[in-house]
C-alpha positions as CSV (number, residue, x, y, z in Angstrom):
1,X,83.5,96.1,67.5
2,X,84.8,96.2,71.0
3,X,84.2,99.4,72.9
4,X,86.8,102.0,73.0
5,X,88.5,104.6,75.3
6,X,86.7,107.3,73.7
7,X,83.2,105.5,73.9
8,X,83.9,104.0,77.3
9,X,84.4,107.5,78.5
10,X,81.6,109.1,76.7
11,X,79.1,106.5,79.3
12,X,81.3,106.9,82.4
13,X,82.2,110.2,82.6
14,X,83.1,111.1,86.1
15,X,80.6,113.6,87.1
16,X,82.4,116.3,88.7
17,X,82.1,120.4,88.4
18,X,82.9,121.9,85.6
19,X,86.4,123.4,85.0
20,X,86.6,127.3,84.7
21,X,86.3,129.2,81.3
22,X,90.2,130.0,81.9
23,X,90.8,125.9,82.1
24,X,88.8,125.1,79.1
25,X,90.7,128.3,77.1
26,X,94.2,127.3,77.8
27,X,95.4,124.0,76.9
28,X,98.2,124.2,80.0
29,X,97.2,125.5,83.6
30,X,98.2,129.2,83.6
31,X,99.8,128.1,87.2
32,X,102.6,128.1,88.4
33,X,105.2,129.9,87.1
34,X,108.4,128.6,87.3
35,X,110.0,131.4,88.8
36,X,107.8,132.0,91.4
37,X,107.1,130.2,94.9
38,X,107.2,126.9,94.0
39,X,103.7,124.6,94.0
40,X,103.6,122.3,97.3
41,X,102.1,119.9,97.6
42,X,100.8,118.8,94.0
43,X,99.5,115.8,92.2
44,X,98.5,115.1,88.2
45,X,97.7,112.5,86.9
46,X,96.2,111.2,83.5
47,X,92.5,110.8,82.0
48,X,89.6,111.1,83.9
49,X,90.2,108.3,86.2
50,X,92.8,110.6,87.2
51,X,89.8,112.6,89.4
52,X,88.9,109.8,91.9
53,X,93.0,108.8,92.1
54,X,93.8,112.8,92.5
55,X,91.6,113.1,95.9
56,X,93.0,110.0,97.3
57,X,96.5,111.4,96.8
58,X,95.8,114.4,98.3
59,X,94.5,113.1,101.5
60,X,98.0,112.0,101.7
61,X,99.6,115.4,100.6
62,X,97.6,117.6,102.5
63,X,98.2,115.9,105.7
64,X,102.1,116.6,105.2
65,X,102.4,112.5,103.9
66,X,105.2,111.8,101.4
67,X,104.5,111.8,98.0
68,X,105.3,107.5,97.8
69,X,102.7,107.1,100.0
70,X,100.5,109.5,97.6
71,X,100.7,108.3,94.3
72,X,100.0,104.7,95.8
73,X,97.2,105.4,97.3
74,X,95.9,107.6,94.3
75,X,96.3,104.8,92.0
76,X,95.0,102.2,93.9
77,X,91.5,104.0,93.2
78,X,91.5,103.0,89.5
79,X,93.0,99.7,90.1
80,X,90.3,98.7,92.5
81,X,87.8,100.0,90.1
82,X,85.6,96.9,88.0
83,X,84.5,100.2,85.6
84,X,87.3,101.1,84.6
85,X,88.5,98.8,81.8
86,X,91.8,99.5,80.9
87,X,93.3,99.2,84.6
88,X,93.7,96.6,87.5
89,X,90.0,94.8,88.2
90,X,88.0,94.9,85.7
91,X,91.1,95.1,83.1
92,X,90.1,94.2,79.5
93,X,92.0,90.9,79.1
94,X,94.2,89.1,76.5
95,X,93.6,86.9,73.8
96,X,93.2,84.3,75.5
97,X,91.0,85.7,78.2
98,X,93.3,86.3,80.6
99,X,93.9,89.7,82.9
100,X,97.6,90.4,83.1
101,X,98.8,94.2,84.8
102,X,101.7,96.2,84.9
103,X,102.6,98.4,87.2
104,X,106.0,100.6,88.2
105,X,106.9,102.9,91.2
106,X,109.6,105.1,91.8
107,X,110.4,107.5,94.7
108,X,112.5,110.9,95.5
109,X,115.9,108.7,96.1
110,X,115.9,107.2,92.5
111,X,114.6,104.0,94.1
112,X,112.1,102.1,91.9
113,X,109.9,98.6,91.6
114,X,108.2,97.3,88.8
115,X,105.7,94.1,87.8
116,X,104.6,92.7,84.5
117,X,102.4,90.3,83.2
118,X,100.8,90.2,87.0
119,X,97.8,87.6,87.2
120,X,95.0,87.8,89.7
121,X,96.5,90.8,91.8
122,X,94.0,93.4,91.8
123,X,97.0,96.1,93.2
124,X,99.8,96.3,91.4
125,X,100.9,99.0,92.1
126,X,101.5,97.9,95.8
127,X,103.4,94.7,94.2
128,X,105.8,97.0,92.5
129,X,106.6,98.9,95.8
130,X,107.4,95.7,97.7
131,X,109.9,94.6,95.4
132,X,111.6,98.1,95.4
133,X,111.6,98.5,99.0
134,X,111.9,94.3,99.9
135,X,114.2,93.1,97.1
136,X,117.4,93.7,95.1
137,X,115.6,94.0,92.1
138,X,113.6,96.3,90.0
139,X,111.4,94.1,87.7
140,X,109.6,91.1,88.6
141,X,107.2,89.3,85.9
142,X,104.5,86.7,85.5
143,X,104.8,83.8,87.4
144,X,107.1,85.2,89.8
145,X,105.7,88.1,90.6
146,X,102.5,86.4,91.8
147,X,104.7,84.5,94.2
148,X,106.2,87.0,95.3
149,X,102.7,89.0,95.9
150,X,101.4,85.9,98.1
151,X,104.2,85.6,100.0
152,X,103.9,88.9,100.8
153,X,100.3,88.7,101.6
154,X,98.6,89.7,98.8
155,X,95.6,87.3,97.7
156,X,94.8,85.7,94.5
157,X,91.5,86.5,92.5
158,X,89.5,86.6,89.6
159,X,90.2,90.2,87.6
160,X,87.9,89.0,84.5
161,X,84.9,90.9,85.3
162,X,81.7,90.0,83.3
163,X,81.7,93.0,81.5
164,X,85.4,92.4,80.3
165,X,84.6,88.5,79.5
166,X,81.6,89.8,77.4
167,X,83.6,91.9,75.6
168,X,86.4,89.7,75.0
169,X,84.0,86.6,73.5
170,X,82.7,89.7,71.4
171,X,85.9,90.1,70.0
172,X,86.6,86.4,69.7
173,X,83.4,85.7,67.5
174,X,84.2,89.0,65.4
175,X,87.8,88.6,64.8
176,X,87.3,84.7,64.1
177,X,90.6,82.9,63.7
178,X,93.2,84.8,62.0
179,X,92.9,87.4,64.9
180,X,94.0,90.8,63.5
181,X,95.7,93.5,65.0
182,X,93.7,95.2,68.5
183,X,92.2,98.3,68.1
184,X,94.9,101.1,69.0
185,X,92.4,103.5,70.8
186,X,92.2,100.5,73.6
187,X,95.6,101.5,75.6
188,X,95.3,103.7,77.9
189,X,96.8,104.2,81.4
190,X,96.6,105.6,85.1
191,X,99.7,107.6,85.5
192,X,100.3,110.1,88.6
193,X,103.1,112.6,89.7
194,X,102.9,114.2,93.0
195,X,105.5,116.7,95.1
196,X,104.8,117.0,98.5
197,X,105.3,119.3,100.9
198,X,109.0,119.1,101.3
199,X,109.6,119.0,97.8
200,X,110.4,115.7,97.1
201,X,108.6,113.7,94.1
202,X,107.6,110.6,93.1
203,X,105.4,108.7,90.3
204,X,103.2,105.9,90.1
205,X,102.6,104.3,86.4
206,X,99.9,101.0,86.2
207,X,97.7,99.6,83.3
208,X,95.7,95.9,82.1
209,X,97.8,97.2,79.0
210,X,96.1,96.8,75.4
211,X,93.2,94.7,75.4
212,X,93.3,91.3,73.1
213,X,96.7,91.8,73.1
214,X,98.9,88.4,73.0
215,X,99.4,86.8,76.0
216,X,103.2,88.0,77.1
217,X,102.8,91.0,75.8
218,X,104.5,93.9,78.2
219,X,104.0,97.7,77.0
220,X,105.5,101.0,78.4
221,X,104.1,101.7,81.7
222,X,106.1,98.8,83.9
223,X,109.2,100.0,82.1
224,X,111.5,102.9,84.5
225,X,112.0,105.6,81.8
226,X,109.5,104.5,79.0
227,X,106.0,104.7,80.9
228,X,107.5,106.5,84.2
229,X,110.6,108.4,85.2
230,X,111.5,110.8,88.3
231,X,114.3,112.6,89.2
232,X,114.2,114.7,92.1
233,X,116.4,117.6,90.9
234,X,114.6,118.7,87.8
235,X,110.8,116.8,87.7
236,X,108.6,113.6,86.7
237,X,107.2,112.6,83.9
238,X,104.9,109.5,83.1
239,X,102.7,108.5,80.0
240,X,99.7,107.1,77.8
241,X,99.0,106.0,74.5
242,X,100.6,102.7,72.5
243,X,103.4,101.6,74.5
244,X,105.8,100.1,72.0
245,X,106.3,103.6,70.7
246,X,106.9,105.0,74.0
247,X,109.2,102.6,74.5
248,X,111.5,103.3,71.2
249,X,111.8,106.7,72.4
250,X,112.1,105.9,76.0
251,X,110.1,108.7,76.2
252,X,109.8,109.7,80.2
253,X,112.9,109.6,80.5
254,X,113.8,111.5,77.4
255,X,111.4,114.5,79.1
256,X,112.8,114.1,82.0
257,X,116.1,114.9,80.4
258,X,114.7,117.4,78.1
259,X,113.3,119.3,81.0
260,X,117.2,119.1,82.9
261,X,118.5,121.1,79.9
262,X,115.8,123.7,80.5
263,X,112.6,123.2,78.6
264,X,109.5,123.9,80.2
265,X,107.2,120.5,80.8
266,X,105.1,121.3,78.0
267,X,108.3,122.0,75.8
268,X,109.3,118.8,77.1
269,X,106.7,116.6,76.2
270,X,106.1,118.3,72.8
271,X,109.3,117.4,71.9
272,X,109.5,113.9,72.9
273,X,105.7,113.8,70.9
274,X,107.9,114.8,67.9
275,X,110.3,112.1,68.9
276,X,108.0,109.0,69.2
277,X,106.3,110.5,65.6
278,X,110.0,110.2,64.0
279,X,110.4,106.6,65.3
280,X,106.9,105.4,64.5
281,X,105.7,106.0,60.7
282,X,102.5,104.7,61.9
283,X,102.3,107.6,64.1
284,X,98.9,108.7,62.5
285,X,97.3,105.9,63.9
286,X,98.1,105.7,67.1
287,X,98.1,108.0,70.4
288,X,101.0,108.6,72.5
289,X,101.2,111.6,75.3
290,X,103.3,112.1,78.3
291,X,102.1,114.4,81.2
292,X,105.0,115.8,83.4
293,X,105.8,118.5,86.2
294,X,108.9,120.1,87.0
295,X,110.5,120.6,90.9
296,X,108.6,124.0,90.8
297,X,105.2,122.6,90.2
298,X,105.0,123.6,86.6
299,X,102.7,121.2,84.3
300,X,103.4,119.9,80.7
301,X,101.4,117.6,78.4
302,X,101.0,117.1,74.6
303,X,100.2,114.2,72.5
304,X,99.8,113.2,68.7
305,X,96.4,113.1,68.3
306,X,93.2,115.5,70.6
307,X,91.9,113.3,73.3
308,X,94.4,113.4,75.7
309,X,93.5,115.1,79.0
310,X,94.5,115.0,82.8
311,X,93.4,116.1,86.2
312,X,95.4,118.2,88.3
313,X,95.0,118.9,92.0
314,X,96.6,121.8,94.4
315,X,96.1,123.9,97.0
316,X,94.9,126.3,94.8
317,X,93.3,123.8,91.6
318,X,90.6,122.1,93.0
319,X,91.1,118.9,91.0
320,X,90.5,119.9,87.5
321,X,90.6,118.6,83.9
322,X,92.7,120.3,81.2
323,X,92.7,118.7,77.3
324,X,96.8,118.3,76.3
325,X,97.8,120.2,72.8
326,X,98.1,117.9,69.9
327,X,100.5,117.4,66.9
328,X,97.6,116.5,64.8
């Protein structure tokens, strides 16, 4: 069997202190409330990857940077990372052996940039902000996307790190021809949502996607209002899990718009949870969750099934992990 998230995680734990008794009692932080001061500057992000990308982003906050800038930089960790294997270098690859990343971006203005099925860039992310902030467009995929990164400077290189290729020609000899479906506990993804000090958000949202998945195949997190969605009058939102049921739901979005109509982030996310379980009567097999934060600095999760977690990272929170509530 190919290794999954939960395994993976078991061997590379990030070895960081331990979060206080309050953290590991409450499933939310107990800060802040969202009619108090707000919380600036900020930064969450998912899994534990989300530890290493939270202290890049706030070298970035804490120096009064914007919270672009932020989430780039904090996701560029992971990315750049040949351990972790569901992100950037070191990706698990497709069927056919191939690395292909998707990444999204999107700013304080509503601006946002996006790539998909990206070969041999180890940054996506960085991709996705060029063609926000360089071209008319919002999406750029395959083939042209990789132009587009070299003509923009970005170099070409091998993402198939030996520990991926093993465990892709371990799959191959296992699965033999018919190829059945992947594993559904191989999916997960980086995303962040920062505020900085002035108050403005933005989110970052990047992934190899599903391993052994067929070549093509685009899931949630390059997609503006599926994987990632901010809007700068009422929060962010981002998410994790199997992206073709994020997408039915367009679930960031959807918490996005569930938090405009007043629900607290948690609220928000438990309810778009119950919305992606409605459109998915496989939802017992699979993981979904969505992370968000409101203009205050108030933080949400939930997902189907335990698991879930993310770090988050104030002036206050010294880059902690909290476990999401689950359906199941």
């Amino acid at each position: 069997m190919m290794t999954t998230r939960r395994e993976f995680l078991k061997r590379t734990a990030v070895a960081a202190a331990a979060p206080s008794a309050l953290a590991m009692a409450c499933a939310e932080p107990s800060v802040p409330s969202p009619v108090g001061d707000p919380i600036r500057p900020l930064v969450v992000s998912t899994w534990n990857m989300g530890l290493g990308a939270n202290e890049a982003a706030w070298e970035v906050l804490s120096a009064g940077g914007r919270a672009l800038d932020a989430v780039e930089a904090g996701v560029r960790v992971p990315e750049g990372d040949p351990n972790e294997m569901t992100v950037g270098l070191g990706g698990f690859p497709d069927r056919d052996g191939i690395v292909t990343l998707d990444a999204c971006i999107m700013d304080e203005n509503g601006r946002c940039g996006s790539v998909a099925a990206l070969e041999g860039i180890v940054h996506p992310v960085s991709v996705a902000r060029l063609v926000m902030e360089r071209t008319p467009h919002v999406m750029l995929v395959g083939k042209g996307a990789q132009d587009f990164a070299v003509a923009n400077g970005f170099e070409i290189e091998n993402l198939l790190t030996p520990d991926a290729e093993a465990a892709w020609r371990r799959w191959l000899a296992e699965q033999g021809p018919e190829r059945p479906p992947i594993n559904v506990e191989n999916h997960d993804t980086i995303g962040m949502l920062a505020i900085d000090q002035a108050g403005n958000l933005s989110g970052a949202c990047t992934t190899s996607g599903a391993g052994m998945k067929y070549h093509g195949r685009v899931g949630d997190s390059p997609i503006i209002g599926a994987g990632l969605y901010v809007d700068n009058e009422v929060g962010g939102a981002t998410s994790t899990g199997w992206g073709e049921a994020v997408i039915r739901a367009v679930g960031c979005f959807l918490v996005v718009e569930l938090m405009r109509q007043g629900h607290s982030p948690a609220k928000a996310c438990e309810m778009a949870v119950d919305r992606v379980i409605a459109k998915n009567p496989d939802w017992r097999d699979i993981q979904v969750g969505f992370l968000a934060v409101n203009r205050q600095g108030e933080v949400g999760a939930f997902c189907i099934a335990p698991g879930f977690n993310y770090a988050l990272r104030t002036s206050e929170v010294e880059n902690v992990m909290f476990d999401a509530p689950s359906r199941i």
